[in-house]
Structure formats: C-alpha cells, structure tokens
N, C-alpha and C positions, 0 to 999 in steps of 0.2 A: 546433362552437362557435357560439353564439347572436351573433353579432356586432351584433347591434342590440340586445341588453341590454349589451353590450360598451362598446357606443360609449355607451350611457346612463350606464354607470356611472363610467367614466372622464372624460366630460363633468363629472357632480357632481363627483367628484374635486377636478378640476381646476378647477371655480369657471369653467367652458366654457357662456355664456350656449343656445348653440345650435350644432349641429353637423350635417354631412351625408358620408357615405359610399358609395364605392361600390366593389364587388370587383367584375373584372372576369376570370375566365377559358376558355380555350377558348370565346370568343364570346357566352357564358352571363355576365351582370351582376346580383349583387343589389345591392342598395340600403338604406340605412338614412338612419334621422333621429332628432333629438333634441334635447329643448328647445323655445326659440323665436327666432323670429324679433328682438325688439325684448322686452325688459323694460320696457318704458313699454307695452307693448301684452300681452302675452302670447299672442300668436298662433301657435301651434304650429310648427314646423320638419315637413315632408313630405322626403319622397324627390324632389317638382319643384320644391322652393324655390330658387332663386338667389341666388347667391354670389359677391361680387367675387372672381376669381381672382388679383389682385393682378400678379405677373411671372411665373407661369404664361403667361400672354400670350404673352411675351419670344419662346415654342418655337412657339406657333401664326406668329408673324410669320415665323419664321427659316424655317419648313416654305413660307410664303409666298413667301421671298425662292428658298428651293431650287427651288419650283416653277415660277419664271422661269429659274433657273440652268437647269433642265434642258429649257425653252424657248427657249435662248440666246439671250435678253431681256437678261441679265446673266452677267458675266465677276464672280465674287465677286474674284479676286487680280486686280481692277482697280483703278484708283483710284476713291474714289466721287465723283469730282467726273468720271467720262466718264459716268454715270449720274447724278449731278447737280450740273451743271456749279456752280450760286450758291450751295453748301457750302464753307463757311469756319469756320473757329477760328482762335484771337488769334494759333497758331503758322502762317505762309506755308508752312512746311514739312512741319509735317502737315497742312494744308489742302490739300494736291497729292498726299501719296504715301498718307497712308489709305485702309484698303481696304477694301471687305465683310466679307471674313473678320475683319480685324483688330476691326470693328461687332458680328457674330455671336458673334464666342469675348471679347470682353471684354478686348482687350489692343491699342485704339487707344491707353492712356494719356489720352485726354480725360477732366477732371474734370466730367463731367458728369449730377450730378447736377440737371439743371436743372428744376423743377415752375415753369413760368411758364404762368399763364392769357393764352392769344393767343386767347380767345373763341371762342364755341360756332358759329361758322360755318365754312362748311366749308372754308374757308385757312386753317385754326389750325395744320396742319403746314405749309404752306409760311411762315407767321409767324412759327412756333417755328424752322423749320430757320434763317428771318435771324438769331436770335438769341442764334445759337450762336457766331457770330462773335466774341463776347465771351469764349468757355470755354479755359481755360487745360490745361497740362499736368501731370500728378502723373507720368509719364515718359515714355518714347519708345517708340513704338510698338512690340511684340512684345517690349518687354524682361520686362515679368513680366504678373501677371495682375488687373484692377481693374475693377469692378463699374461698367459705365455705361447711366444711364435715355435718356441723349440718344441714343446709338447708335441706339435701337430706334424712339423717333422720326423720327429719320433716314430709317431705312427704309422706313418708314411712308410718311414721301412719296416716295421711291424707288417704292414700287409702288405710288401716285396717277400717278405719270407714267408707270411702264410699262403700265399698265390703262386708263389715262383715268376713272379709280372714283376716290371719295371711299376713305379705307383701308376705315371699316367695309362698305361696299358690298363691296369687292374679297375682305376676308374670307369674305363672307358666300357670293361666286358661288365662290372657289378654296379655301374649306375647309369652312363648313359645310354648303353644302346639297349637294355634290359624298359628305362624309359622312352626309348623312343627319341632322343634327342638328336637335331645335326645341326646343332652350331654353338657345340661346345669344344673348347679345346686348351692345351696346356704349355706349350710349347712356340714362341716367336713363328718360327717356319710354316708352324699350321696357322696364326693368325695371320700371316704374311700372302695368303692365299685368299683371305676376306676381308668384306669392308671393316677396317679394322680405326678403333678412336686411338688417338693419340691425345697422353694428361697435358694437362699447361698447370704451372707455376704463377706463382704472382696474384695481384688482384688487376682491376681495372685497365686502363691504360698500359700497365707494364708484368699485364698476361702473356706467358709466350708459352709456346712446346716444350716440354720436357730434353733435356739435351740427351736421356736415358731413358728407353722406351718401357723397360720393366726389370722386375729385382729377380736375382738370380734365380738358379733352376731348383736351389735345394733348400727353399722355401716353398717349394711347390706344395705341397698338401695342408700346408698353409693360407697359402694365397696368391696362387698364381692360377687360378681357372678364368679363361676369356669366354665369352658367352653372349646370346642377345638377351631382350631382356626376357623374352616369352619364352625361354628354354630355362631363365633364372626361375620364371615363377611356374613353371611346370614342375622344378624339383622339389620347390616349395609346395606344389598340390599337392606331393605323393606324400607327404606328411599330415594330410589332412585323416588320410583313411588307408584303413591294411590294403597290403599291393606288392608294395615292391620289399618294407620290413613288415614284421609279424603289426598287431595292434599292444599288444603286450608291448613290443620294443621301440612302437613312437609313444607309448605310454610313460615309456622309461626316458627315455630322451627328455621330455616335458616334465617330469618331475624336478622339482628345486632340490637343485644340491647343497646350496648354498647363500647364505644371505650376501647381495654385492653391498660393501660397506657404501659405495657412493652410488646412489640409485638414479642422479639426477642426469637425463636424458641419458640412460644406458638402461637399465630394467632393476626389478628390486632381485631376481634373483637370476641363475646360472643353472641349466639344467646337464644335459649330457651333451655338448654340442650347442644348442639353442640356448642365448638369452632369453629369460622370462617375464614380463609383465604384464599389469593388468592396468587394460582403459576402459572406464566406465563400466565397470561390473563383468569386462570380457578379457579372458586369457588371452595372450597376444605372444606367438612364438617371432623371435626375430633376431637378424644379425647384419651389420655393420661391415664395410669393408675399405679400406684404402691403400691404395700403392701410389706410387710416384705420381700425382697430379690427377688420378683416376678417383671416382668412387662411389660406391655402391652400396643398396640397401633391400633387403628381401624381410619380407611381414608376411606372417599368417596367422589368419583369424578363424580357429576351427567354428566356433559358434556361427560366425556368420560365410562360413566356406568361401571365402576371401584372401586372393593372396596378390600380395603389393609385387615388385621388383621396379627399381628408378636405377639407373645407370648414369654415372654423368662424368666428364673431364676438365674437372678446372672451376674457379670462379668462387663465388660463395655458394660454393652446391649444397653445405650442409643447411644453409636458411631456406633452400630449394625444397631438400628436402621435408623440413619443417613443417611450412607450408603447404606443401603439396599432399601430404600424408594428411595431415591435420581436415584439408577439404572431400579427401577423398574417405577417406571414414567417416566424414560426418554424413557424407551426402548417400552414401551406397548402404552403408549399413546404421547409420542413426548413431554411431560410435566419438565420444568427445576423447579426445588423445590427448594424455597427461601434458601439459602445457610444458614448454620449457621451464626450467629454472632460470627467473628473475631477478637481479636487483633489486632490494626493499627501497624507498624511496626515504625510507629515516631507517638508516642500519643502526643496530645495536651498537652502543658503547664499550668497546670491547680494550683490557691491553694488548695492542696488537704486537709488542715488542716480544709475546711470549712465543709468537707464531713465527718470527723469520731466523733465519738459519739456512742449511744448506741439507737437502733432501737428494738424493741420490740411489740411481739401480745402472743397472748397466749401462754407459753410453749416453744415459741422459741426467744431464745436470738441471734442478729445479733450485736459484735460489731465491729466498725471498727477504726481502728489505725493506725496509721502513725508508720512506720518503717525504715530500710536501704532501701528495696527494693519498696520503697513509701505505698501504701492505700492499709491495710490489711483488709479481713471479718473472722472474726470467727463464726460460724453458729453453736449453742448448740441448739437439743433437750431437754427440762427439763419436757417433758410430761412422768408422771410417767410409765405408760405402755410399753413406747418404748424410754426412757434416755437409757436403759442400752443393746438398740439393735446395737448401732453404736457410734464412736469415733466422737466429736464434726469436720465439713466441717472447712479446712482452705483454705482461699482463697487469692491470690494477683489480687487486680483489676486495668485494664490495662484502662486506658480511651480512649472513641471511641472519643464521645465531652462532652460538660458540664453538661450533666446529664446522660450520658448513659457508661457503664464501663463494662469491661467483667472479669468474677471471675477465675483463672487458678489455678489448681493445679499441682505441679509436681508430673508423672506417673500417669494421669488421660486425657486421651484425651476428656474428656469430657468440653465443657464450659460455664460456669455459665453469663448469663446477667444480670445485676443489673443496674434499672432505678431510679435516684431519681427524685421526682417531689412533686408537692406546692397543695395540695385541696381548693378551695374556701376562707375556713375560715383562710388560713395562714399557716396552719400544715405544715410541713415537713414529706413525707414521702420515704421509700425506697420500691421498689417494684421488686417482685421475685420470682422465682417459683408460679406466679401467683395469687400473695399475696401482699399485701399491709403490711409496716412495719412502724408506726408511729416513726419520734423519739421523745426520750423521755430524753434523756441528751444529 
C-alpha cells in the first residue's frame, strides 16, 4: 500500500489542512506527509515538520514519573503530598490521601480541568500547582474513571523537585536524548526554529489559522510536546520492549487500572499513563491528543510490534483518523479496529425527558433538552482562555440503549458517544470525551 498517497487522499477527503505519519515496524520507520503547514501561508507539510502532540504528552510524563518509581525517587501508592508536600485541593481529604497512581490512571476525581496562564517563567508549575487549591470534586477518588489535565501538571513539578530540572529540561535528559530523539521540543521558541504546523479552526470553506498558536506553558507535562511524527512513534517503540523503563514497569503502565465507564471510541480501560483496548483479539496501548486546532494520535500494538503516530491540523481530522487507522491495521497486521460507535437505524423507545437537565464540571456546561427532533446536548466552553476559540458543540443524541446515545451533528462526520451512568453514592452522571459530567438540575 502506498501509504503517502493514502494519507493524501484521505487528508482531501477529510477537508485535513495538513497531516504527518509515521509507521513504525521491526525498528524500520517510514514516514509521510501532506498538505501544509498554515493556509495563510502554503508551506508544504515534510516528514520533519512539527506538531503539537496535544495529550500524547500525558504517556511521555507518566514514563517520567515510572522512571523515578523505578529509582525509588517515588512510591506511586503514596500520597502526593510525601512527594509534594504544598499540594492542595478545596477537599482536606483528598488533599492527603491522593496518590500517584490515582494522577496516572485518571481516577483522583479532581475536576481538573484547569488551563491557567501562571506565566512563562520557570515557577509556572510551582504557580499552577498553588492554584489548584481551588479544584473541586466530580467524585471520590478510585470510584470511577474522569479525564484530568491538572493531574499531569502536578507531576510535572513532582519531577522539578526530584531532578532539580525545570520539567522541559528533565524531559529532555530522562527521555529524549537517552532516546535518541532531535525533533522534539516544548516550548514556542524552539519550535520557532522548525518547520513548524500551525492548527485552523472551523470546517470547510470557513477553515482558518488559529488566531493562538498554543496553550500555555503550565500545561506543559500535559500537553504541550511538538514533535515529528517518527520521533512520536519512536517513543512509542520504547514501549514495546525493556530499554529505556525496566519490563516490569511497562508491564505496570499496561495493566487496567480501571474500567472507563464510556468505552466507545476511547478504550475500555485506563492503564498508568496509557489507554487500553483490545481489537480483534489484540491489546492495543494508545492515547489521543488535542490543543488549539492541532491533533494527534499514537497506537501501539505489542503483539504485532506496530506503532501508529498521525499528526494533523484542522479539518475533520478525527474521521482521518478513523479511517486511516482502521486500513492500516487491517492491511500490516490482519487487525479489525473496533468500529466506531453508530447510530441504530430504529433507536429504542426510550423516556427521553428523564435524560435532559443540566450536567456540569468545570468550565463546561452540557445541557440537554427535549426538542422536535428528540434529546438535544449543547456543549459550551466557558474556560476563559479558550470560550472565545470555538462556537458552543450542538448535538442530537440518537440512543444505542438506556444509557448509551450517540451525539450527531449535521456536516460533521464525526460522532460524539455520550454514556449516562449512577456512582455508588446515587449521583447521576453523564460521561464523555472522557470525562465525567455530574448533573446538577
């Protein structure tokens, strides 16, 4: 298969401003590219172009964090206040018994999605971690499973203090150059030095550039690594086999921490770091990334010593991505990839009155309404930094059965899963995009 006319054509397809690939097996990587850079410029897309990897990150940090575990630097089922002690949230009580793992796999329950600029100097994690004091709870620790950007901050300065490194520094001496990497970087300035994508906004005809080229600095061990895409799936090789962590500690990484309640097109479980799922009889490590108009995906397939990385800026890149995953496991290693989640063509008869209300975490308002065409979501941003990068998500949700529903927009091939489901204590929640949404009316 020509996979770089592949990726071109499904690019256009897709209304994908620019895109970058790279296959990587038995140590052997090619490479492809396609499009450009920026539509205000036309500048070509290469095989070394750079690319926000968005929460791709998220695995490079947690490899960080194993690599002190396995230095006994750090006790992960410790509290993170014996590793840093002036870590707080609004709750006293999980501001004492939170722990690493519960940071790594996504099930401290902190609603924290926090994007606060604490400025480009180099305290902006120790800034950010004061200002976490403020983040509240969407549930109690290890009860289920909910997507959080602060955690990885967190970390972030967890190993500024066990290194004595600024994070990007720390990254650069514990993963990339120990890998062999040179065209990874963290910081505007050093991608200001390379061919660098710029995101777009919008779909079709009223795609443009991003008017913000990237989210602040103290998100970094979050998600702000730029990279090509054959240095993305090189990081992903070292996961295949002991090297750079023990085999013990990518063993640990891949274990299921957790059931994710909504599994549909995200994985059924949450490992240390790594999402988990299985296609077609094969464990599949993998994670997702996006920032401002950017985005990105890294797969690896230890059975068949297979690792994906797609890079793109703009457009319907996630049906891109779909797509393009879907032909390349089938074709390289015989592998069928769990199909997206569908619309049923006769939905269940459902009262859908019991389902809308107003669901709520930090910053994003989900509500849903009964209309002519039945169960509506409206999905508002109101995080100050990024309310005014995108027009609130409207969605019509088709129901699979009584608690699972898929979100459809008209001229969006893309499709939203929305699971609702009950925690322990009685709550009602909605879950999506990997996140837990309390309601609250």
């Amino acid at each position: 298969m020509d996979w770089g006319g592949r990726l071109a054509e499904l690019a256009a397809a897709h209304g994908v401003p620019g895109a970058s690939l790279a296959i990587r097996r038995g140590g052997a990587t090619e490479a492809h590219a396609t499009g450009v850079l920026s539509t205000a410029t036309g500048v070509p897309v290469t095989p070394g172009t750079l690319f926000q990897i968005g929460s791709v990150t998220k695995v490079w940090t947690a490899t960080q964090i194993m690599l002190l575990a396995e230095r006994d630097e750090l006790d992960i089922d410790a509290p993170v206040r014996e590793a840093l002690p002036e870590f707080a949230v609004a709750d006293p009580g999980v501001s004492a018994t939170v722990t690493l793992r519960h940071l790594l796999s996504h099930t401290s329950g902190i609603d924290g999605d926090l994007f606060l600029d604490t400025g480009r100097g180099d305290d902006c994690l120790e800034r950010y971690v004061a200002a976490c004091a403020e983040l509240g709870q969407l549930h109690a620790p290890g009860e289920t499973q909910s997507y959080v950007n602060a955690a990885y901050s967190v970390m972030g300065r967890i190993i500024e203090k066990r290194t004595g490194l600024v994070w990007d520094r720390a990254l650069r001496e514990m993963l990339v150059e120990p890998l062999g990497l040179t065209d990874v970087c963290t910081l505007p300035e050093e991608a200001l030095l390379r061919r660098t994508a710029v995101g777009h906004l919008g779909k079709g005809d009223e795609l443009h550039p991003t008017p913000v080229w990237g989210l602040m600095r103290s998100i970094g061990p979050a998600g702000l690594i730029c990279a090509t895409a054959s240095d993305t799936a090189a990081f992903g090789a070292s996961h295949l086999a002991g090297g750079l962590l023990k085999p013990e500690s990518l063993a640990a990484m891949r274990t299921p921490q957790v059931t994710v309640p909504n599994p549909h097109g995200l994985g059924t479980h949450w490992g240390l770091g790594w999402i988990l799922d299985t296609w077609d009889g094969h464990d599949v490590l993998w994670h997702a990334g996006s920032t401002i108009g950017q985005n990105a995906a890294l797969w690896v397939v230890p059975s068949a010593d297979l690792v994906v990385a797609l890079l793109t800026n703009g457009g319907h890149d996630g049906a891109l991505a779909n797509d393009l995953s879907r032909e390349i496991f089938a074709e390289l290693a015989g592998i069928a990839v769990r199909p997206p989640l569908e619309p049923p063509a006769s939905p269940p008869s459902l009262d859908l009155s019991a389902y809308a209300g107003l669901y709520e975490r930090r910053h994003v308002r989900t509500t849903l309404t009964l209309g002519e065409r039945g169960l509506h979501a409206r999905v508002e941003v109101t995080t100050p930094e990024l309310a005014d990068l995108g027009e609130p998500l409207e969605l019509d949700l088709v129901a699979v059965d009584d608690s699972t529903f898929v979100g459809v927009a008209e001229g969006n091939p893309g499709k939203v899963p929305f699971v609702f489901h009950t925690l322990p204590d009685g709550s009602r929640h909605l879950h999506y995009s990997a996140r837990t949404n309390p309601r609250v009316h």
